[in-house]
N, C-alpha and C positions, 0 to 999 in steps of 0.2 A: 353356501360356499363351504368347499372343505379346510381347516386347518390339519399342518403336523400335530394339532392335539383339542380338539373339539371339531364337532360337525353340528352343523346348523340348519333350521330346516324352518325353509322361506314358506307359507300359504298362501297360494293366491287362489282367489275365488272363479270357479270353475268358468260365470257367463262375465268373466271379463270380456271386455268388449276388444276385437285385438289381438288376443295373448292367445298362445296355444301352446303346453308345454309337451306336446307330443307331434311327431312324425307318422303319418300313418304309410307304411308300402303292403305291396301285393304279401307280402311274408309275414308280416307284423307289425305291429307297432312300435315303436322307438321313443324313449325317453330324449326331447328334443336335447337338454346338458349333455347327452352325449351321441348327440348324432352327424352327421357330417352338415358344414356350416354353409353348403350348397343346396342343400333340402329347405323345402317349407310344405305346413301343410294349414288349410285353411277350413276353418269349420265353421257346419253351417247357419253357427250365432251371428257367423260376421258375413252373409252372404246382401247380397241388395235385395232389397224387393221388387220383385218383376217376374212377369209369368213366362220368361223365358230363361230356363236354367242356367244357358251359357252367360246370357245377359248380366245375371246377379255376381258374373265372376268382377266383371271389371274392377282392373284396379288392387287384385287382392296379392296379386305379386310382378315386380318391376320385370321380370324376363315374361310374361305372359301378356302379351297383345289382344285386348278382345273390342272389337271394333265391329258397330252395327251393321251390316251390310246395305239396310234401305230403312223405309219407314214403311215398308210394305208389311203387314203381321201375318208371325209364323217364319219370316226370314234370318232373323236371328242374327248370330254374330259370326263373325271372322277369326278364328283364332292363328296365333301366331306364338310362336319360344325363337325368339333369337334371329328374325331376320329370313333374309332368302338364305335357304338351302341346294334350292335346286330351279332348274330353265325347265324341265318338261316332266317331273316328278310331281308327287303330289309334295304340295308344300307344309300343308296343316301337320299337328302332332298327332300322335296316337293319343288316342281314349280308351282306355279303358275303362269298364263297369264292372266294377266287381271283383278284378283281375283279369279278364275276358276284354280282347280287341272290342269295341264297338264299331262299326262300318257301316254307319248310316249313311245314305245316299244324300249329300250336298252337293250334286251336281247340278249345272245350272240346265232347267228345263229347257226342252226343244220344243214343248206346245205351249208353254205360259212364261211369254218372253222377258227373260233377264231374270225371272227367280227362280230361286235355290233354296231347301230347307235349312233350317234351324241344324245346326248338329247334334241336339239336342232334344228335339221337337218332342220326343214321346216322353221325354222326363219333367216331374215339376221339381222344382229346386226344394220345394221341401221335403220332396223324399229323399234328398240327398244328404250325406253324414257329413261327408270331407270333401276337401280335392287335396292333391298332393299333385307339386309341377314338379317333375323331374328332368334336368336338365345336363349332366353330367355322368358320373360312374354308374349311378342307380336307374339311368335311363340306358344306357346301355346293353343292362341284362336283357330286353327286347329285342338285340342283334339288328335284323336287317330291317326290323320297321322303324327303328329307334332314333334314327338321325335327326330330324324334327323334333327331338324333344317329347317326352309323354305327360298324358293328364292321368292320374291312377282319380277315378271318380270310385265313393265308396258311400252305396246305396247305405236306409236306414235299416238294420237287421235285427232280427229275434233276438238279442244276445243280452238283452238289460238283466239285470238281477232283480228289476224290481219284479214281483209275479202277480202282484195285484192288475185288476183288468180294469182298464183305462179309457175312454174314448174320448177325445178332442177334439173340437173342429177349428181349424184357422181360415177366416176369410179376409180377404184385403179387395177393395173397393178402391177406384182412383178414377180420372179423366185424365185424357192427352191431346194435347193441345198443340197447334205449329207454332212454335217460341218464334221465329224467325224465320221471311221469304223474300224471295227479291221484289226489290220497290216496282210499281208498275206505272205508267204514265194512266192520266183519265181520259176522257174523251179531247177536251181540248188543248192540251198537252201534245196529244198524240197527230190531233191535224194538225198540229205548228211544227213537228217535228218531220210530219211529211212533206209540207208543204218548203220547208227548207232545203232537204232531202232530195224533195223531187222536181224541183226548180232545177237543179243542177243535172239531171239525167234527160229530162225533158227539151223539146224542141221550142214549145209553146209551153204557155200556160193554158191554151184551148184546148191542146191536146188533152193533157195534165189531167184538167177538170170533167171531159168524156170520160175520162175512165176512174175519177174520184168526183164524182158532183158533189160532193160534199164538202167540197174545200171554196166552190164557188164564194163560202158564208153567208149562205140566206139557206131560207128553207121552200121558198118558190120555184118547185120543183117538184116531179112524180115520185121519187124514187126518196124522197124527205122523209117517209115515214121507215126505210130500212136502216138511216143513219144518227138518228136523231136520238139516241139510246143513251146510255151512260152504267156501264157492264163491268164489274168489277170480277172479271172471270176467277180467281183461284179463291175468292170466299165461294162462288158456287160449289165447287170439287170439293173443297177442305170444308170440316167439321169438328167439333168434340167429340174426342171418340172413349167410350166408355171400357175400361180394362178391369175383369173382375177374376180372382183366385182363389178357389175354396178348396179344402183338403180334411177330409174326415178321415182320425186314424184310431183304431181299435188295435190294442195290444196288451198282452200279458201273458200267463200261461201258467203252468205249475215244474213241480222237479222234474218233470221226462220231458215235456212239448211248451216249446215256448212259440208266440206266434205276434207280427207285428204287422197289421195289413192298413191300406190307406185308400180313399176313396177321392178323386178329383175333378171338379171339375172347371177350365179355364177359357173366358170369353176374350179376345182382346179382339178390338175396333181399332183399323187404321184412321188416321186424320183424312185420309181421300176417301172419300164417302161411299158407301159401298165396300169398303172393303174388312173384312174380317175371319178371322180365323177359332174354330171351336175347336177343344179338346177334351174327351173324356176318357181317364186315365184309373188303372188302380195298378197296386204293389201290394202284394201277397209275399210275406217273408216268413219263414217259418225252420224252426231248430230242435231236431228232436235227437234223445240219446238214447239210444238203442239198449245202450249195457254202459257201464263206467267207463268201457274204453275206446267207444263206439256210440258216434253221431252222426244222424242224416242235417242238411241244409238245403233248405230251395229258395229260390229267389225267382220268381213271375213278375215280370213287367209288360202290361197291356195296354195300347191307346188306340182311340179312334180318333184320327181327326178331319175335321173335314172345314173347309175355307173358301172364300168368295176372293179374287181376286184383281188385278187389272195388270193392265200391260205397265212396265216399269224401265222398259230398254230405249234404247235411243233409237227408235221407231216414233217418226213424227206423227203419222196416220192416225197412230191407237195407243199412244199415250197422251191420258191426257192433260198431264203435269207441263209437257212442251208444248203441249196445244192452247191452253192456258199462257201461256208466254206468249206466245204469238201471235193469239186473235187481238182482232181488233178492238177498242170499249167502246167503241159505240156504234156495233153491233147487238143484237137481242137472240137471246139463248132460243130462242119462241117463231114461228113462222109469224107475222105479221100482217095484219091486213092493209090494202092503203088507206083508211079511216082511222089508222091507229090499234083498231084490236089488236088481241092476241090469239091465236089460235091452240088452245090449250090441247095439250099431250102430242103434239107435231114441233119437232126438234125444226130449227133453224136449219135449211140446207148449207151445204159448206161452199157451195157456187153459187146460192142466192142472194147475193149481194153483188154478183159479178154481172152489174147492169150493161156494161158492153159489147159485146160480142165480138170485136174485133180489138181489141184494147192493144196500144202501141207497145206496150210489155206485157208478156203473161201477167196474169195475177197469180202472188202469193197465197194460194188459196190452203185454209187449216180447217181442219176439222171441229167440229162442235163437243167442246168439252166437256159441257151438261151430257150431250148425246154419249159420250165413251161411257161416261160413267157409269151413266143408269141402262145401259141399253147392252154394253157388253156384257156375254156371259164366260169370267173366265173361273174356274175353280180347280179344285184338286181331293181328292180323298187318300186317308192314308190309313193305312191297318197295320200295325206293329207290332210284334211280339218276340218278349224276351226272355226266354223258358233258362233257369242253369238248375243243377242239381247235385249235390256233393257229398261226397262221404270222408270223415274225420277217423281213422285208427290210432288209436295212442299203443302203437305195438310195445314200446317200455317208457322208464319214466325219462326214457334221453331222446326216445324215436316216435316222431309222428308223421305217417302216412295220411296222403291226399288224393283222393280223383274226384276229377271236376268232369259236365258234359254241358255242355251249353250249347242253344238253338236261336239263328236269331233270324224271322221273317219280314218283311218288309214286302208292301203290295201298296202301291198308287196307283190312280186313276186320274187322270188330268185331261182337261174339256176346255175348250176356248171357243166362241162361236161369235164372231165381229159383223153386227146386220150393215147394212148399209141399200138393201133394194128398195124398201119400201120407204122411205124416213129423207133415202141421200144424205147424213147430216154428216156420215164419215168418208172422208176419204177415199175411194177404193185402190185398191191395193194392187199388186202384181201390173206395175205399170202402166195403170190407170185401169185396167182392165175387170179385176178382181172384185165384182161388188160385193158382196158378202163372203167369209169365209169361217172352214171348219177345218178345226185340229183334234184328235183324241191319242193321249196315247197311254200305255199301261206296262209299269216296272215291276219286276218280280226280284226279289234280290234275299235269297239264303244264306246263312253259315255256320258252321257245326265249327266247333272249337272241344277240344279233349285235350285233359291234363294230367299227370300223374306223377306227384313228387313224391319226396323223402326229405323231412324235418327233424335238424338236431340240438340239441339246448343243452349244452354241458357249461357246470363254474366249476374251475379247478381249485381248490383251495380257496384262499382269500384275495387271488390276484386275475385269474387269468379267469374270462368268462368265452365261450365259443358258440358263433349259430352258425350253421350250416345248410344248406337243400340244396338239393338236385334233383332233374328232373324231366320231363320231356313232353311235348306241345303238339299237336296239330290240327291245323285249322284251314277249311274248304271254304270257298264263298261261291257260290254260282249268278250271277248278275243278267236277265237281259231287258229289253225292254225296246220297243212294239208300238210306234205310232204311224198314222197315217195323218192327211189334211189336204185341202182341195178345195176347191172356188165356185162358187153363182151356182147355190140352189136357184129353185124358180123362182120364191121369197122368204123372208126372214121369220117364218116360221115353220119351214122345212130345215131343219138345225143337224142331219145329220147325214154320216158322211152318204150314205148311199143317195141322198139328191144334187149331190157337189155333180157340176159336169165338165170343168176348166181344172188342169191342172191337179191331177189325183196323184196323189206319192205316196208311198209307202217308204217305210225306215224305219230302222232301229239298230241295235244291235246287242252282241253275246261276247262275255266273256266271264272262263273261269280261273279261279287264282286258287291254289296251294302253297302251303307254309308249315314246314316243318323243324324242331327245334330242338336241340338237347341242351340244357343248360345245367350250371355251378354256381352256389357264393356260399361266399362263408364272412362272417363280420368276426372277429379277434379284442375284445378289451383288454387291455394291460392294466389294472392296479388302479383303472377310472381313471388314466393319465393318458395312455394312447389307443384309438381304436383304427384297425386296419381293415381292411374292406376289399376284397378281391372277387371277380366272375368270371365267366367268361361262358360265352352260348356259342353252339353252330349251329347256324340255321341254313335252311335251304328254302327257292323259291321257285316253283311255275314261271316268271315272270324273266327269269334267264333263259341266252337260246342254249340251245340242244350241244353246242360244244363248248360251254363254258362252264367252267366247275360246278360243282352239283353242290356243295356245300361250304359256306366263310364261315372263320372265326374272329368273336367280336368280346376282347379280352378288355380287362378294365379294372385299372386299380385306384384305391382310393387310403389317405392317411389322415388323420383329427388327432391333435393334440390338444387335452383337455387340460387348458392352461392357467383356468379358476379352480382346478383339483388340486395344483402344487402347491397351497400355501402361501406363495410369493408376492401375489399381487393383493392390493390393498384390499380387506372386505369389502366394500363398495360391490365389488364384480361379483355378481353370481353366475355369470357363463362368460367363460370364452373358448371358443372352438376356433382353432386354425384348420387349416383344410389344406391340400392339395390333392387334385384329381389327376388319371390321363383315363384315356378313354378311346376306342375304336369300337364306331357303329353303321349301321348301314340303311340303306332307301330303296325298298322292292315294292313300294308301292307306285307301282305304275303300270300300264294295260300288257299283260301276258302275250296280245298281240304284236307287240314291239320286235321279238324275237322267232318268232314264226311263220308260216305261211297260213292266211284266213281269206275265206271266201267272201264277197260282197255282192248284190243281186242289182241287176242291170237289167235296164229297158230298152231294147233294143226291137226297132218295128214295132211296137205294142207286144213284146214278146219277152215275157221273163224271164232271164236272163242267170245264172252263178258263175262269176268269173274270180280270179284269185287276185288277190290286191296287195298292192306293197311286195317290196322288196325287204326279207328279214336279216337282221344283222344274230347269228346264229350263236355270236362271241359275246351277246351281249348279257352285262354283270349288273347287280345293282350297283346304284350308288355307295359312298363310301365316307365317313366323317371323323379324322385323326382332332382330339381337342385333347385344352387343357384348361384345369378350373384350379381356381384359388379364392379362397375363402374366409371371411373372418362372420363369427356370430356371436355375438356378446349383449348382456343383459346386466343392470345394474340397479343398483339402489332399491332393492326386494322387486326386481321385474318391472318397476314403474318405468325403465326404459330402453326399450328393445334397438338392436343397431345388427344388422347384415351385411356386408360389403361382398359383392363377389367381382371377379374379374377372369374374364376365359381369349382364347383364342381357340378356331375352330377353323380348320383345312377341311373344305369338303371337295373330294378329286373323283376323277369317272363319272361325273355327272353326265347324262343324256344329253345329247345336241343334239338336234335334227338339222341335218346335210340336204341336200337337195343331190339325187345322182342323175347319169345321165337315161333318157329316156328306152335308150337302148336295153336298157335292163329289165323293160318291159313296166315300167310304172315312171308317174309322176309324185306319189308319194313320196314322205317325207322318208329319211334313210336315217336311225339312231343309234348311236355308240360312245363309247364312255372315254370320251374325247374332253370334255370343261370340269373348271376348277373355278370355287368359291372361297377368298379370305375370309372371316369376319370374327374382329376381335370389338371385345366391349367391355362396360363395367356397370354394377346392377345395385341398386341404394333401398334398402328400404328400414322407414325407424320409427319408432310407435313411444309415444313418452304419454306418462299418466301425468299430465298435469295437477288434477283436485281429484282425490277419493277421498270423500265422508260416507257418513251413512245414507246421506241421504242424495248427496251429488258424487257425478265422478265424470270427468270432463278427460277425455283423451285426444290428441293429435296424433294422425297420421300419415307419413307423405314415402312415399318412393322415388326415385328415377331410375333411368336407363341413358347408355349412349351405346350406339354401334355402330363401327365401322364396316363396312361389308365393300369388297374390290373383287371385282373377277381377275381371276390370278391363271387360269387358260381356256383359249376355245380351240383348242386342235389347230390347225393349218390356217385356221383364219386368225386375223388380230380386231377384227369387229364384226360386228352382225347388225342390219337393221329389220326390225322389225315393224310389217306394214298393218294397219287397225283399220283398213278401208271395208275390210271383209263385215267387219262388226256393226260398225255406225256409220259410213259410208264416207267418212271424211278421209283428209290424209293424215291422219295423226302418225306417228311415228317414234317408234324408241330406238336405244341401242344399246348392244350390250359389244364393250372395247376392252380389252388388256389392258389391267391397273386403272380402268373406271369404276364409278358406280352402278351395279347392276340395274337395266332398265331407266337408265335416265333418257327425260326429255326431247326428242332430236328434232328440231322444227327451227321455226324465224323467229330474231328479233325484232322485238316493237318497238318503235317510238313514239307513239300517241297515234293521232286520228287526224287527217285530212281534212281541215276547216273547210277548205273550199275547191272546185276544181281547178281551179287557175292554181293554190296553189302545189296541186298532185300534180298540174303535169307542166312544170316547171324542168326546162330541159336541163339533162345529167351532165355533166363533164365527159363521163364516157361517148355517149355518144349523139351528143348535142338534140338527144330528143326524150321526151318523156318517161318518165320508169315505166321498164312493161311489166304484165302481170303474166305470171306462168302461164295465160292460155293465148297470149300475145296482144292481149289491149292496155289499153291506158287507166291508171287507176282516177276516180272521182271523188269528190267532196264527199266524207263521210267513210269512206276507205278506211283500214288499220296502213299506217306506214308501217311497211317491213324493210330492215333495213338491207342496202345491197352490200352485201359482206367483200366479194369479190371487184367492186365498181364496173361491173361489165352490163350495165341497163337495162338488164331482168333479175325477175328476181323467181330463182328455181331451186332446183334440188341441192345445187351449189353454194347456195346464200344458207342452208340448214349449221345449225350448233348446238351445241349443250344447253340444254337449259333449265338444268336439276333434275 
């Protein structure tokens, strides 16, 4: 803390656990006592251990969301800053590495259903230095990718002063296990819950027992040796799954070449058997000076990865996590003989138990979940490469010039092959019809990034200190990606596409995106009492139509009062930063096709086909993010106790709605313009107290929170929108997004428990003296959900739907 007449100078030890007294951004580094009190940055002492980079974030700052996506490995996490931003925008923040956009492809696969990569996937967390979440003025400087909030990720680099040559290996070793799953009923559980069940749907109990002879309760009977099991199906799929993380790094160098390179390699095993993901990974970083005034810098990042995986979507067929739910226990994973044997390496067919042939109800027939497992082949391969290279001039002792070139490639291959001719244990697909099927398909995804600034570091006297750059950006991504899949080789070991003879498709698609940038900042210290912080970028994007301006400005100011420099406040306080921010940024990440005319290939007569698709809205702009941030960051009692408060409101307007227009216009596509608007204001906690530091213990707490409010505040000419999810999982799920709602809430029926009995479901209504109907106009039964009739008109339909969070 400074006094009007002594300064004092606190030591804290560098591997606290926790503490960080610096800021790291794309420009430099910042002494956090006098940085703006909406900044943090997080280093890699305090990251978790786990072989997924994003993974080790959780938790490391209250505005940064990181949330597993599956327990499928290699899938990684979900990031999030602040909530919804946008309806048809991409929602995630910018990454950068290095200062360089990263744009890894997290889309969710079209051949390996319902997963998505890692964001991360080609990085291990231990080559990484920092993260820095920027959420305010210093997110900004990015302009129109900046809205979502950015991650500045800052790889480990040549730049130690130590020169002595060093190699260490770090390996960590673990198991993972299913902490918790849903309770399953056992064998006889399950027949008293049918038999209850099915007493009520049933005419007879003769009937009943034709098509469950199992329920007769004896075992005198042909078909005793198919029932008589006791099959605990999700210990068969789930396992221990072994996760292991090794990284050899070698670095050092002398006065001209310093060099810091890393060797990795990462095994992790999902808990559903079968499944796992390998990576091999190095980082080559290297710093060399050319002359005093004049430095080269490279940074190489290279991975292979490649993965075993399974179906994860809400596909009952061929997943088989749901299939697991659903079989029966006393069934056998095993074909059977009727002596009891077992017939080893012959899967249980998924109709062989369907002793009926005419049975008074379909049977619920599920697929064999040993069978998905071990029998499907789904995977994926990934080649990654992340080339940058830069050069450092210190033109005088105030100017330093920069250009950067960065290349970043990206190549998948993903394979899915679902047997089911020779075995029958799965499902088949496409209607019934599909007995075995093949998917392949293969992404290509580039992008060149070029930078070239000017850096200025001037202290006037003994008060006034100045940093400055300017600069300018452009960056090309080219994306397409190329699958085909189709149905019933002759058997299940003809796997590829050219024996498929039902249902052959092809698809993919292309698109390119440009981005270009000019930007300014300059940070201002006053006397270590105020610092003022101003930017502002134009950027331009591909991603706008053809008559909508070619370039936005995205201005942004920031002020810190450095209020433990005045003297005033009791020693105790070694930091307090006040902060006020405003900020305008903007969201151009989104498909370049939105605003133009693109071709789509069509099968017409067995006759390939290029026809033009969609109708482009030519006006169309990026999105757009008006916020305001306020800040307190304060440190006391020699750094033993950290305290952050921020609190923002953020208008984000022009957001993309997709319209439906009329068909006239020559498409049924979706029609998007910059028609919605998003509130969302909140407040953000995060506090670190050093409870015990000895020499030999040192025990620290740490806790965050967040709250955010988020209202859709316009959707153009409409005042609600439902959104239907039948397309996805085939149910009617439903959302909605309403003026002065919360975005994407709930839109479905209330419950009230469950139907004990039929007599009492179809208890007549007041409305209309007869039974409640069910939307597809019958009576509901014993064992039903009651939904309530919101309207009392004795159905219950699209009319009975409400909120429901």
């Amino acid at each position: 803390a400074l006094t009007s007449a002594t300064e004092s100078i606190v030591m804290v030890p560098v591997a606290t656990a926790l503490y960080n007294g610096e800021v790291v951004l794309d420009h430099g580094v910042q002494v956090r006592d006098e940085a703006s009190a909406v900044l943090s940055t997080v280093l890699n002492k305090d990251f978790k251990t786990n072989p997924s980079a994003s993974l080790a974030w959780q938790d490391v700052d209250p505005a940064l969301r990181v949330e597993r996506k599956s327990g499928m490995p290699g899938e990684g996490a979900y990031f999030n800053i602040r909530g919804l931003h946008t309806l048809n925008a991409e929602n995630t923040p910018l990454i950068l590495v290095n200062g360089v956009p990263y744009l890894a492809n997290t889309s969710v696969s079209d051949v390996n259903n319902a997963y998505s990569r890692d964001a991360m996937f080609a990085y291990n967390a231990a080559d990484i230095r920092s993260i820095t979440v920027l959420k305010g003025a210093e997110a900004a400087m990015y302009g129109a990718l900046a809205s979502n909030g950015v991650i500045l990720v800052e790889t480990q680099q040549a730049t130690s002063d130590n020169l002595d040559t060093r190699i260490t290996y770090a390996g960590n070793y673990g198991v993972s296990q299913v902490k918790q799953q849903l309770p399953m009923l056992n064998a006889s559980d399950y027949q008293d819950y049918l038999m209850e069940i099915g007493q009520s749907r049933y005419a007879s109990l003769s009937d009943f027992q034709k098509d469950y002879p199992f329920l007769a309760g004896t075992n005198d009977y042909y078909y005793a040796y198919l029932f008589n099991n006791e099959t605990d199906w999700t210990s068969l799929i789930y396992r221990p799954a072994m996760v292991t993380d090794n990284v050899l790094r070698v670095e050092g160098g002398d006065e001209v070449a310093k060099y810091n390179i890393s060797f990795g390699y990462t095994r992790e095993e999902g808990v559903l058997d079968n499944t796992n993901t390998n990576r091999y990974h190095t980082a080559l970083n290297t710093n060399i000076m050319v002359a005093p005034e004049f430095e080269i810098f490279t940074s190489v990042n290279l991975a292979y990865i490649n993965s075993h995986l399974n179906n994860s979507g809400m596909k009952l067929e061929t997943n088989p996590i749901l299939a697991a739910y659903h079989a029966m226990p006393n069934l056998h994973p095993y074909q059977k003989l009727s002596d009891g044997g077992i017939i080893n390496g012959r899967y249980a067919k998924y109709n062989g138990w369907a002793v009926n042939p005419n049975p008074t109800y379909a049977y619920d027939l599920v697929s064999n979940p040993l069978a998905i497992v071990n029998t499907v082949n789904s995977s994926d391969k990934i080649y990654d490469a992340n080339i940058r290279l830069g050069l450092n001039y210190k033109a005088t002792d105030l100017w330093t010039l920069t250009a950067l070139v960065n290349l970043y490639y990206d190549y998948t291959e993903e394979y899915v092959f679902t047997p089911g001719v020779d075995q029958a244990a799965i499902i088949p697909q496409l209607y019934g019809t599909g007995e075995n099927f093949v998917s392949m398909g293969v992404l290509r995804q580039s992008a060149y990034y070029y930078n070239v600034n000017a850096a200025y570091h001037n202290v006037f006297g003994d008060k006034h200190s100045l940093d400055a750059y300017l600069g300018a950006r452009v960056m090309t991504k080219s994306y397409e990606y190329d699958a085909s899949s189709g149905y019933n080789s002759a058997n299940d070991y003809n796997r590829t596409l050219s024996m498929v003879t039902d249902e052959w498709s092809i698809f993919g698609n292309n698109d390119d995106w440009k981005y270009m940038s000019f930007y300014a900042h300059a940070d201002y210290l006053y006397n270590n009492l105020w610092k003022t912080t101003a930017g502002l970028s134009m950027d331009g994007t591909s991603a706008s139509g053809v008559d909508a301006p070619r370039f936005g400005l995205f201005p942004s100011l920031s002020a810190t009062y450095l209020a433990a420099n005045t003297g005033k406040l009791p020693e105790a306080f070694d930091r307090m930063n006040l902060t006020a921010e405003v900020s305008l940024s903007g969201n151009s990440r989104f498909s370049s096709n939105y605003g133009k005319n693109y071709y789509v290939s069509n099968n017409l007569f067995n006759l390939g086909t290029i026809v033009r698709n969609g109708v482009p809205n030519t006006y169309l702009e990026w999105e757009k993010k008006a916020q305001v941030d306020l800040g307190v960051d304060m440190s006391m009692w020699k750094h033993s106790f950290d305290l952050r408060l921020n609190a923002y409101f953020a208008h984000h307007y022009d957001l993309l709605l997709d319209t439906k227009i009329s068909a006239v216009y020559g498409s049924n596509e979706a029609y998007y313009a910059n028609t919605a608007a998003i509130n969302n204001m909140g407040v953000e906690l995060a506090a670190r107290y050093n409870v015990l530091n000895t020499k030999d213990w040192n025990w620290q707490v740490y806790a965050n929170a967040s709250f955010l409010n988020s209202r859709i505040a316009d959707l153009g000419q409409m005042q609600s929108f439902i959104q239907d999810y039948d397309f996805y999982n085939g149910d009617d799920a439903q959302t909605r997004l309403k003026v002065g709602e919360t975005p994407y809430e709930f839109w479905g029926y209330e419950t009230a428990g469950i139907y004990a009995t039929t007599a009492q479901a179809q208890v007549p209504t007041d409305a209309t003296g007869k039974p409640l109907k069910t939307p597809y106009g019958g009576y509901y039964q014993g064992g039903d959900v009651i939904f309530v009739d919101q309207n009392n008109d004795g159905t219950i339909n699209d009319k009975d739907r409400v909120a429901l969070g």
